[in-house]
SEKE-829073 format. One record per residue (C-alpha): x, y, z. Coordinates in nm, 4 decimals. Example, Ala and Ser with C-alpha at 12.3 -4.5 7.8 and 13.67 -1.06 7.14 Angstrom:
% SEKE-829073
x; y; z
1.2300; -0.4500; 0.7800
1.3670; -0.1060; 0.7140
***
This chain:
% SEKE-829073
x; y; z
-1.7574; -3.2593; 1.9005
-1.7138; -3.1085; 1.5537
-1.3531; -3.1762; 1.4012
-1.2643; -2.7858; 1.4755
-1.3533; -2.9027; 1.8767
-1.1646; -3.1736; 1.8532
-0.8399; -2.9313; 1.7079
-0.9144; -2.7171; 2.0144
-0.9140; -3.0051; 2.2616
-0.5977; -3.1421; 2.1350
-0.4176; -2.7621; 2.0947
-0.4543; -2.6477; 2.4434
-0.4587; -2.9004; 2.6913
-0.5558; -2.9147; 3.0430
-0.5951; -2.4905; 3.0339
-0.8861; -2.4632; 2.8293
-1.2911; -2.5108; 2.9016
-1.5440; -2.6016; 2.6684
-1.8764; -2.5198; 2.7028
-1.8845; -2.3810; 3.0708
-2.0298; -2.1669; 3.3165
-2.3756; -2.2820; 3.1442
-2.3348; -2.1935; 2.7770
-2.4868; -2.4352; 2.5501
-2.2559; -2.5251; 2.2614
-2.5010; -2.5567; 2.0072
-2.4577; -2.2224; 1.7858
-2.4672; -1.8499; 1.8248
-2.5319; -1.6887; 2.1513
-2.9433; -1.5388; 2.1336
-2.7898; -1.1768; 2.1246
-2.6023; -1.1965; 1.8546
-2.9176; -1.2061; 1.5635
-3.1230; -0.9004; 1.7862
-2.7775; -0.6917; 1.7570
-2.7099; -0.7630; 1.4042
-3.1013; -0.6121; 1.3339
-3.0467; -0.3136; 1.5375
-2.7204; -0.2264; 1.3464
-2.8687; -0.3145; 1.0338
-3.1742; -0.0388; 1.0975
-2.9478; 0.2167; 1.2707
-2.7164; 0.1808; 0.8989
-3.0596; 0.2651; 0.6767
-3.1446; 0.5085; 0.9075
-2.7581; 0.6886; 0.9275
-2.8093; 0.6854; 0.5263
-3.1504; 0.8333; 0.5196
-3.0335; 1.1206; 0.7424
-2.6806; 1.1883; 0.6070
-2.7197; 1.3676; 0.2907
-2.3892; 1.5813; 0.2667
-2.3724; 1.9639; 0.2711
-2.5862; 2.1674; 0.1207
-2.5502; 2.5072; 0.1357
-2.6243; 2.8644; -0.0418
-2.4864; 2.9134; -0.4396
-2.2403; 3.1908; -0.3537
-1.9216; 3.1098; -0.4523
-1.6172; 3.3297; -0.3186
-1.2168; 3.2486; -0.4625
-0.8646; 3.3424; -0.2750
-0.8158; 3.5255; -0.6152
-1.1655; 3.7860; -0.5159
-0.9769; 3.8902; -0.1889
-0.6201; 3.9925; -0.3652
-0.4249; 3.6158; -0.4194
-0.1917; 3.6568; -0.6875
-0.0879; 3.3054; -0.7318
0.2614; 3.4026; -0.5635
0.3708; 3.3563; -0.1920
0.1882; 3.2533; 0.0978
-0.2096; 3.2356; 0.0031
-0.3787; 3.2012; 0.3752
-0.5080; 3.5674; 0.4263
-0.6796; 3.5282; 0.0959
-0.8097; 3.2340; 0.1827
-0.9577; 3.3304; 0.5073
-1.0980; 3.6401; 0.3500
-1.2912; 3.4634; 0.1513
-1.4499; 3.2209; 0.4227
-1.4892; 3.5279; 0.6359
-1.7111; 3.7297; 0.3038
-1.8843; 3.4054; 0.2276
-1.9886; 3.3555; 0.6237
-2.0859; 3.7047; 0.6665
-2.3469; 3.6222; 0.3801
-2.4703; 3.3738; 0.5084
-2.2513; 3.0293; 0.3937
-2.1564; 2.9516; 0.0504
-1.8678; 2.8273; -0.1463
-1.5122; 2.9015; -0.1085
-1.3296; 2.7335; -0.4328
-0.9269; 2.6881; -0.4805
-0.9333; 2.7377; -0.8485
-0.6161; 2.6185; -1.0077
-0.2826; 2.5638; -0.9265
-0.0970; 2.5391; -0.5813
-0.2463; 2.7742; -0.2732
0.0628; 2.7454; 0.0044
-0.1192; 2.7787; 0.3462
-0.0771; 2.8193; 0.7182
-0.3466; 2.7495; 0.9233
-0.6896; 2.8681; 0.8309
-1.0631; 2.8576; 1.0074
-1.3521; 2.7541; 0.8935
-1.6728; 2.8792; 0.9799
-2.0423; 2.7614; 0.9939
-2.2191; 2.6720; 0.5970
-1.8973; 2.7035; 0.3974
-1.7904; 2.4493; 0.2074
-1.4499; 2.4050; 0.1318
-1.3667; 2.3241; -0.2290
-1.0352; 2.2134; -0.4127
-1.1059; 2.1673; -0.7312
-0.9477; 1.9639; -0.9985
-0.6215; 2.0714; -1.0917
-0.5488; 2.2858; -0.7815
-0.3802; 2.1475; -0.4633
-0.4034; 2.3036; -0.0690
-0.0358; 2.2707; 0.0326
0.0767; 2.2913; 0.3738
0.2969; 2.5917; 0.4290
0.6725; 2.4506; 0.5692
0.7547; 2.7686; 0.8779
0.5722; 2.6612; 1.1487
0.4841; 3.0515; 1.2236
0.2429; 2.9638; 0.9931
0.0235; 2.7518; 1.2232
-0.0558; 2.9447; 1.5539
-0.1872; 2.7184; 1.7823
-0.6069; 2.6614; 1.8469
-0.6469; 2.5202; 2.1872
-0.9796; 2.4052; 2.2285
-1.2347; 2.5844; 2.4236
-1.3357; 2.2912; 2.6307
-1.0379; 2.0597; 2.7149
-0.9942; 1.7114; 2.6788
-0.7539; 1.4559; 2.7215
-0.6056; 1.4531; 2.4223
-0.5478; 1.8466; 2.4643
-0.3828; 1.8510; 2.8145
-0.2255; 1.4506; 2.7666
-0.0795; 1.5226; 2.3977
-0.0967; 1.8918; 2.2904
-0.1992; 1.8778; 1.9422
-0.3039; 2.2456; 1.8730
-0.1452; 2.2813; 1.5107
-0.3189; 2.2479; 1.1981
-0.3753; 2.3367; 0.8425
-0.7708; 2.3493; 0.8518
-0.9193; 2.4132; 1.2254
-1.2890; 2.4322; 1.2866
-1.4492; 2.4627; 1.6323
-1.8345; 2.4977; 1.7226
-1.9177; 2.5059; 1.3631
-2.2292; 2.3588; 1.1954
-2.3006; 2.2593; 0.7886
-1.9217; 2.2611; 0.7011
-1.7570; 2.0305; 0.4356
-1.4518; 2.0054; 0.2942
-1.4683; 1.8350; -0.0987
-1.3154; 1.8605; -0.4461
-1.1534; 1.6760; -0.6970
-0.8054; 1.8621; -0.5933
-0.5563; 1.7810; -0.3324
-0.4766; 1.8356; 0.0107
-0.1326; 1.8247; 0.0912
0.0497; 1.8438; 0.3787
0.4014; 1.8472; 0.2659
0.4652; 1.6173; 0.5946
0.7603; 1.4743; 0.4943
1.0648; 1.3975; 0.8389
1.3347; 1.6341; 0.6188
0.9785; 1.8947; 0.6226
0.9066; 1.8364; 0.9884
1.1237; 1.6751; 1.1592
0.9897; 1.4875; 1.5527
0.9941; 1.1394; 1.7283
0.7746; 0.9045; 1.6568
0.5138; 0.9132; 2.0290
0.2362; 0.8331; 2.2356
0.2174; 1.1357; 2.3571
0.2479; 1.4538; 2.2279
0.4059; 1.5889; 1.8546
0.5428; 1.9335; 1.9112
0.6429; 2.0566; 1.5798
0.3868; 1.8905; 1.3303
0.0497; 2.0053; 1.2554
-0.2356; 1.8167; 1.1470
-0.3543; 1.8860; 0.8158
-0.7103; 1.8998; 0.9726
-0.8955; 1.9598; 1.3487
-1.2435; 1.9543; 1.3485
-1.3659; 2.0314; 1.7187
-1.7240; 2.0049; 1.8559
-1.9063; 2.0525; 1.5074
-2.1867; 1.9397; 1.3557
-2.2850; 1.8157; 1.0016
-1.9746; 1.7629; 0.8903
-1.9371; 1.6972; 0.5042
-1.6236; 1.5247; 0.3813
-1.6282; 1.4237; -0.0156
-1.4189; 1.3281; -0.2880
-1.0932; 1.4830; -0.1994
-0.7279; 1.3457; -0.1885
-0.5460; 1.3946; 0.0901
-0.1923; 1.3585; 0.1491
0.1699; 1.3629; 0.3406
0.0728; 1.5210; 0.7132
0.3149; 1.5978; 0.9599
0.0912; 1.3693; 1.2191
-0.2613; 1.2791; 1.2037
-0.4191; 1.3258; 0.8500
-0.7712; 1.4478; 0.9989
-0.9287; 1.4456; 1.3658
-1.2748; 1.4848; 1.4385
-1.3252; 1.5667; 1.8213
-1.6999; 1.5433; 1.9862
-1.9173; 1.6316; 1.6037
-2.2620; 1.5061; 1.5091
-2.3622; 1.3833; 1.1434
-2.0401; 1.3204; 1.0013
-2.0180; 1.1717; 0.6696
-1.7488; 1.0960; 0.4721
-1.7643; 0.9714; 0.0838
-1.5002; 0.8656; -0.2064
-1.1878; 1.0450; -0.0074
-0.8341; 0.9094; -0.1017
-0.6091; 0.9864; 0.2014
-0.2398; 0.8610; 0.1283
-0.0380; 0.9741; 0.4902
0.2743; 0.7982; 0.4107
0.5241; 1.0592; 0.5134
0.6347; 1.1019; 0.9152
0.5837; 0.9363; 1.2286
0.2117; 0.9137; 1.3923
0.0606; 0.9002; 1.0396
-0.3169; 0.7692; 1.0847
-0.5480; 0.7725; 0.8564
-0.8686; 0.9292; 0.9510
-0.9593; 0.9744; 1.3738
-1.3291; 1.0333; 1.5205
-1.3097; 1.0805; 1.8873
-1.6617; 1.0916; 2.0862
-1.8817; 1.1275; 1.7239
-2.2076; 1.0708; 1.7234
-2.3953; 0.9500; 1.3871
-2.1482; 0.9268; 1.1343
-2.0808; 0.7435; 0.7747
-1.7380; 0.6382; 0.6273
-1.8399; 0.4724; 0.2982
-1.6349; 0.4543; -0.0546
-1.3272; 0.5672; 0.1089
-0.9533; 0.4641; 0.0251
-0.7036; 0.5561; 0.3075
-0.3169; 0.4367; 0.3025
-0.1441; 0.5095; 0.6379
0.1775; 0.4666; 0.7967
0.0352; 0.4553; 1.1482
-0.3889; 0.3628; 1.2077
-0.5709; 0.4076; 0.9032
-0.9044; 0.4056; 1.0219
-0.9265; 0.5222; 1.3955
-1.1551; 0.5861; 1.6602
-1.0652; 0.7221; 1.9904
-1.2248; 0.8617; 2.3334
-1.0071; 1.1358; 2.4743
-1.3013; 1.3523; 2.4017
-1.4576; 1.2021; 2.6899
-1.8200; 1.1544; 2.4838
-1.9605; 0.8619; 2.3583
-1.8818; 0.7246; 1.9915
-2.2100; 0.5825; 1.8555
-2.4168; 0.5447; 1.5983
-2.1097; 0.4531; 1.3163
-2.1421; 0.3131; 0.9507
-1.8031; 0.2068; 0.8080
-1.8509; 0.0370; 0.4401
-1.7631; -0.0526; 0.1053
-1.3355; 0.0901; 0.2235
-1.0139; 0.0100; 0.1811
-0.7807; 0.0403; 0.4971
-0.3977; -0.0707; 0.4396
-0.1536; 0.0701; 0.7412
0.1824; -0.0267; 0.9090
0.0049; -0.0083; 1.2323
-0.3988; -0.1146; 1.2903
-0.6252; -0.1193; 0.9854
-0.9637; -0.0494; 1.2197
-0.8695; 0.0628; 1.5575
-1.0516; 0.1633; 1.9050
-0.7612; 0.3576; 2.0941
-0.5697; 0.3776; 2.2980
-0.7148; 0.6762; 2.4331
-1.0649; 0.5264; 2.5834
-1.1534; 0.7309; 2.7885
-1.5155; 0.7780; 2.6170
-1.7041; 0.4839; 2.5562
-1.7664; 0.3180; 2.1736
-2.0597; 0.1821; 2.0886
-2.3453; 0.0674; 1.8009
-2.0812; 0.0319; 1.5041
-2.1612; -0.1371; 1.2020
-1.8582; -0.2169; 1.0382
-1.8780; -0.4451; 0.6191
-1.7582; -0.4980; 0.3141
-1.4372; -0.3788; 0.3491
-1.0929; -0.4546; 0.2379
-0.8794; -0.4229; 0.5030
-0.4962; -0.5116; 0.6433
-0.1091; -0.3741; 0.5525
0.0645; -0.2088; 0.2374
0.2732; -0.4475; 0.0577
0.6513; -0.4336; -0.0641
0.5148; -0.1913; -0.4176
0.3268; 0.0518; -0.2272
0.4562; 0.4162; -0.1195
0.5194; 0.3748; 0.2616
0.7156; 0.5302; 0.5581
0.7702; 0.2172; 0.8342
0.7192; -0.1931; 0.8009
0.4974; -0.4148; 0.5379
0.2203; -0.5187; 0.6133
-0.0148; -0.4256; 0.9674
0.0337; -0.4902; 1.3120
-0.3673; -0.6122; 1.3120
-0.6705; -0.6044; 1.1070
-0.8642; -0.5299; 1.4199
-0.7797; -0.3878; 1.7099
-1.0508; -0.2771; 2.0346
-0.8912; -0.1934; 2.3880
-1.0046; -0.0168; 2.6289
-0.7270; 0.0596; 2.8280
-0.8708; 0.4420; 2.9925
-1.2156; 0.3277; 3.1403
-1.4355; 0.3116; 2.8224
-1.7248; 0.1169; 2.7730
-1.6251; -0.0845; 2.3914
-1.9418; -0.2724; 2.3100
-2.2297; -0.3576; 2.0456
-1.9530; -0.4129; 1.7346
-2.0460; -0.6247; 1.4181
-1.8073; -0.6987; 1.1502
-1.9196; -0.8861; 0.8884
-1.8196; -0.9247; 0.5060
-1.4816; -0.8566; 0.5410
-1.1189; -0.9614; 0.4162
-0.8227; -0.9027; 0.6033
-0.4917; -0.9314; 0.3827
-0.0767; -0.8711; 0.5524
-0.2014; -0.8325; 0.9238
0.0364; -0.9998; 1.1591
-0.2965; -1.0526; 1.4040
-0.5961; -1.0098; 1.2034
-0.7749; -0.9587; 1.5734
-0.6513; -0.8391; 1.8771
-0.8695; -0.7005; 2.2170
-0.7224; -0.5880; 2.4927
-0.8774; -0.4565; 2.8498
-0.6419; -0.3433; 3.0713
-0.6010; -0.0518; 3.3060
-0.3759; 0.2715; 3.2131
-0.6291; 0.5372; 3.3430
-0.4696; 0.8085; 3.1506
-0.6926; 1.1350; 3.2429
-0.6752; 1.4742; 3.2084
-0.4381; 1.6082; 3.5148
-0.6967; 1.6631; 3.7908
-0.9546; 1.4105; 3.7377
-1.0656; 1.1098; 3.9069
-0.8950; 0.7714; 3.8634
-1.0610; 0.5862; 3.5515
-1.2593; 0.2899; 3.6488
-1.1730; -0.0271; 3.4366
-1.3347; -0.0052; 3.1237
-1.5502; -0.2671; 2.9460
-1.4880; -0.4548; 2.6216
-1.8500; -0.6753; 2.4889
-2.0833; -0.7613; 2.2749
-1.8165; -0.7794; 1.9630
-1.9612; -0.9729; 1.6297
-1.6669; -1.0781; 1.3352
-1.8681; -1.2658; 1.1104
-1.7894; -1.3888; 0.7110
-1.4674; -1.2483; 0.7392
-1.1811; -1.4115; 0.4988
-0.8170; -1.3314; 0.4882
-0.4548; -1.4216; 0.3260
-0.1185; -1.3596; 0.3608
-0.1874; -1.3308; 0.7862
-0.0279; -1.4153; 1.0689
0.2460; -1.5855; 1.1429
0.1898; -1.3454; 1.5385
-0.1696; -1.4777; 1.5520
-0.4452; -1.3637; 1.7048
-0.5200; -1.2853; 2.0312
-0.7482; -1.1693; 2.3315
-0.6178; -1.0266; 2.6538
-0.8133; -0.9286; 2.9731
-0.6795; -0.8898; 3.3045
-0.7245; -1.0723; 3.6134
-0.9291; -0.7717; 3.7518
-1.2059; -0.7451; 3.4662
-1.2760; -0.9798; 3.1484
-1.3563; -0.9452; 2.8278
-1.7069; -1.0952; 2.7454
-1.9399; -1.2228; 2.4943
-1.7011; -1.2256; 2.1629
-1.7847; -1.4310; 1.8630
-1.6019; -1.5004; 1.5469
-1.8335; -1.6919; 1.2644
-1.7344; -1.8155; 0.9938
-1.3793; -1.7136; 0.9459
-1.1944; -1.8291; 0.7181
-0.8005; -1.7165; 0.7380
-0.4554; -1.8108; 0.5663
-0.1636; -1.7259; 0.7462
0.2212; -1.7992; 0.6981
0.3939; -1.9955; 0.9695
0.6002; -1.8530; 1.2873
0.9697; -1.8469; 1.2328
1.0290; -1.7560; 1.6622
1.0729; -2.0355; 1.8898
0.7089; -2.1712; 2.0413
0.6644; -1.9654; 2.3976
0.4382; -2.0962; 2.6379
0.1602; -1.9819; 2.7915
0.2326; -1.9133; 3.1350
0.5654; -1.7826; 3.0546
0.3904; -1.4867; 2.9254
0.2651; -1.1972; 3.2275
-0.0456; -0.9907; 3.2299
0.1865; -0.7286; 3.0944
0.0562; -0.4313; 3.2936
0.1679; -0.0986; 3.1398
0.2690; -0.2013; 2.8244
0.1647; -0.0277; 2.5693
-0.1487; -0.1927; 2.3987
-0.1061; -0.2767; 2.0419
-0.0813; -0.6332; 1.8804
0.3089; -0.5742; 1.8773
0.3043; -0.5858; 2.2444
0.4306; -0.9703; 2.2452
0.7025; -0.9346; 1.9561
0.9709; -0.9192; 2.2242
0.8683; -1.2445; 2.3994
0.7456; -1.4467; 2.0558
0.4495; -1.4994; 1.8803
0.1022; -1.5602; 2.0134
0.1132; -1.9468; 2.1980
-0.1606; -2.0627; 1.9213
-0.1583; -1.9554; 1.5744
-0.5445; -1.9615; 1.5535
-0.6104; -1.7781; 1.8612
-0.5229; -1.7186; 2.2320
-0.7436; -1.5947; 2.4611
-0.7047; -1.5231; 2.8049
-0.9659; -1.3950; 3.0761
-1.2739; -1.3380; 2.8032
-1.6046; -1.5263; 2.9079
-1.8244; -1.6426; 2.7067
-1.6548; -1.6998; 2.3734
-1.8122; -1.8136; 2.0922
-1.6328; -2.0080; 1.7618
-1.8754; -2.1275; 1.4808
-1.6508; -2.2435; 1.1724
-1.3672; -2.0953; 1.2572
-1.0815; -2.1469; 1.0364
-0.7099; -2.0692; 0.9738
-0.4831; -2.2160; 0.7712
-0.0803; -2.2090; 0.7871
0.0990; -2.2245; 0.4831
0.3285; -2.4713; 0.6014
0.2711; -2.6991; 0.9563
0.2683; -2.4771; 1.2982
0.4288; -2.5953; 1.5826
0.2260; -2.4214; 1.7927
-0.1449; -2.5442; 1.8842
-0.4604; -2.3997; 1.6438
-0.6153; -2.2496; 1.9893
-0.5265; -2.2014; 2.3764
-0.7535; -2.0853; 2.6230
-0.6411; -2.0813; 2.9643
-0.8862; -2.1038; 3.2479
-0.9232; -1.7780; 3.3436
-1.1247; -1.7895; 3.0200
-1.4620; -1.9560; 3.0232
-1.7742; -2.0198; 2.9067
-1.6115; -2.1033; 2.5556
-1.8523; -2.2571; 2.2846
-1.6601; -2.3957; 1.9669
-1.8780; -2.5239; 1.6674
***
């Protein structure tokens, strides 16, 4: 046994197996290199076929359709995406200076332009944003009721929004006052809803302050999103950027700063998220840097996720809750989904409290009516070169259920720093299955930190540990890793 085995064997004790249920401990399971190809063909392929909008010349301004530059500018605007539709697509540019909206739709070939030196603000009545309730309902619809936004577009195709301008949605608590939720957030629009669309052009712009969720994406095709800067450091229920149930997208050159999940994918849509290209970003958040969830009630699959920068804000940056993140990564499936065929690979992870953290459990939130969610699936996950400091001191840690397991996980040469836990050491089987609770990393902060600082992992099969590594600043009490026998099949190089 390597000198990492021999850490393991002394860390967890009689609750942990080596090498079982016929795994042979000898390197990295013989799906992991056929996986890695097929996401590494599916990423040239998403490039060749994502190209961004392209669209007529026509260009049509707020100013063409009566906008002074006084009061509240959203009839202009709309007139001008309804003249540049009826002509076929084309253009609609925000010159100069601040345009003070309510809610406006876009329709199919316009592209959405705020140029440098003007800025899209978010108008502050709420009469301003009359609700859009989707044609076809989902969960996130009947469960959460978020029908309010600045920018809405439903069954469009060949939009994009771009510019060298700002977005901004003037989110700020004294603006738009609410609770922080899981549920719904009466009372604070969206700066952007994007329902049901496809080719879906997102490029340069900055985006900023929303009353909730920056931007959502709901069931679209052929997304691609390049150089935004999306700062959504203002109110509660902050994320980042959302794709629920998309199909072929890219997320590459992309800055986002969030107070809740910066970069977030989700399956109240009830379709299948596949096909995904996340590289060359930085993600900092209070909350989960790269997040599948909660709502999983769509499955997630065929992600390619590298060279990122990801993990919290620090004590100089602009921010609404806590330093640094809850986790680096985060994957439950807590609604029924299917979570499977992930690699991460060429990543650092910097301020996460759990730079990984999987959870399978069984909520079954549904849309009222529906049938009873079966219990999802969580497999097939790849973290590979992945390096990290200032981490920890919660840990990391896997969680199935006694019902269904998490299977076939490997982490390959990691290589973490983390700062030591300041809680007293709680053992293992003091800690439940924790049924209900809500599923984020926090989920243990009332009971203690994680029982092992490198990991903990209870009912997964078939885990896999070649050169895994963290390092406390100071000596843990707590063992590097504990695996309780509910977990087997565990190979550790």
């Amino acid at each position: 046994m390597t000198a990492l085995g021999m850490m393991a064997a002394a860390g967890t004790g009689r609750s942990e197996t080596l090498g079982g249920s016929g795994v042979t401990c000898g390197g990295l399971p013989d799906w992991v290199a056929p996986l890695r190809a097929d996401l590494l063909r599916m990423a040239d392929d998403l490039t060749a076929r994502l190209k961004g909008w392209r669209g007529p010349d026509l260009v049509v301004t707020p100013e063409q359709h009566g906008y002074t530059g006084q009061g509240l500018a959203t009839r202009a605007i709309q007139a001008a995406i309804d003249a540049a539709a009826a002509q076929g697509g084309g253009t609609v540019r925000l010159t100069k200076g601040d345009y003070i909206s309510g809610t406006i739709d876009l329709k199919s070939h316009i592209r959405f332009e705020v140029a440098k030196g003007a800025r899209l603000l978010g108008s502050l009545d709420l009469k301003d944003y009359p609700e859009r309730v989707a044609k076809r309902l989902t969960v996130q619809d009947t469960n959460m009721g978020m029908n309010q936004s600045i920018i809405f577009a439903e069954g469009c195709t060949d939009i994009s929004i771009c510019g060298e301008g700002e977005i901004n949605g003037r989110g700020s608590k004294a603006n738009f006052p609410g609770e922080e939720t899981i549920h719904g957030t009466p009372g604070r629009p969206f700066v952007i809803r994007v329902i049901d669309c496809e080719r879906v052009h997102v490029r340069d712009i900055t985006m900023k302050d929303s009353p909730c969720w920056m931007q959502n994406y709901l069931n679209c095709e052929d997304l691609l999103f390049e150089h935004m800067k999306v700062e959504n450091q203002s109110n509660f229920n902050n994320d980042g950027l959302d794709l629920d149930g998309c199909r072929r997208a890219i997320v590459r050159n992309c800055y986002i700063s969030a107070g809740d999940d910066a970069m977030c994918f989700k399956g109240a849509s009830q379709r299948t998220g596949e096909h995904i290209l996340i590289e060359n970003n930085t993600f900092f958040t209070s909350c989960n840097a790269i997040k599948f969830g909660t709502d999983s009630q769509g499955n997630f699959r065929n992600i390619l996720i590298r060279n990122c920068l990801i993990g919290g804000v620090s004590e100089d940056m602009r921010r609404v809750k806590n330093v640094n993140a809850d986790s680096g990564f985060s994957w439950e499936s807590v609604d029924g989904g299917i979570v499977e065929n992930i690699l991460a690979t060429d990543i650092k992870i910097i301020r996460a409290w759990s730079p990984f953290f999987l959870r399978l459990e069984k909520r079954g939130r549904v849309k009222p009516g529906d049938a009873p969610a079966y219990l999802g699936t969580i497999r097939r996950i790849v973290f590979e070169r992945i390096t990290g400091e200032e981490n920890g001191p919660r840990g990391s840690y896997f969680l199935g259920i006694p019902e269904k397991r998490i299977s076939d996980i490997v982490l390959n040469d990691i290589d973490l720093k983390s700062r030591v836990t300041q809680k007293p050491v709680v053992r293992e089987d003091q800690i439940g299955e924790m049924y209900g609770v809500y599923p984020d990393a926090h989920m243990i902060d009332d009971i203690g930190d994680a029982p092992a600082y490198g990991l903990w992992a209870r009912h997964v099969d078939n885990l896999t540990l070649v050169n895994y590594r963290v390092t406390p600043n100071v000596a843990d009490p707590r063992p590097f890793l504990m695996l309780k026998t509910q977990t087997s099949g565990v190979c550790v190089v």
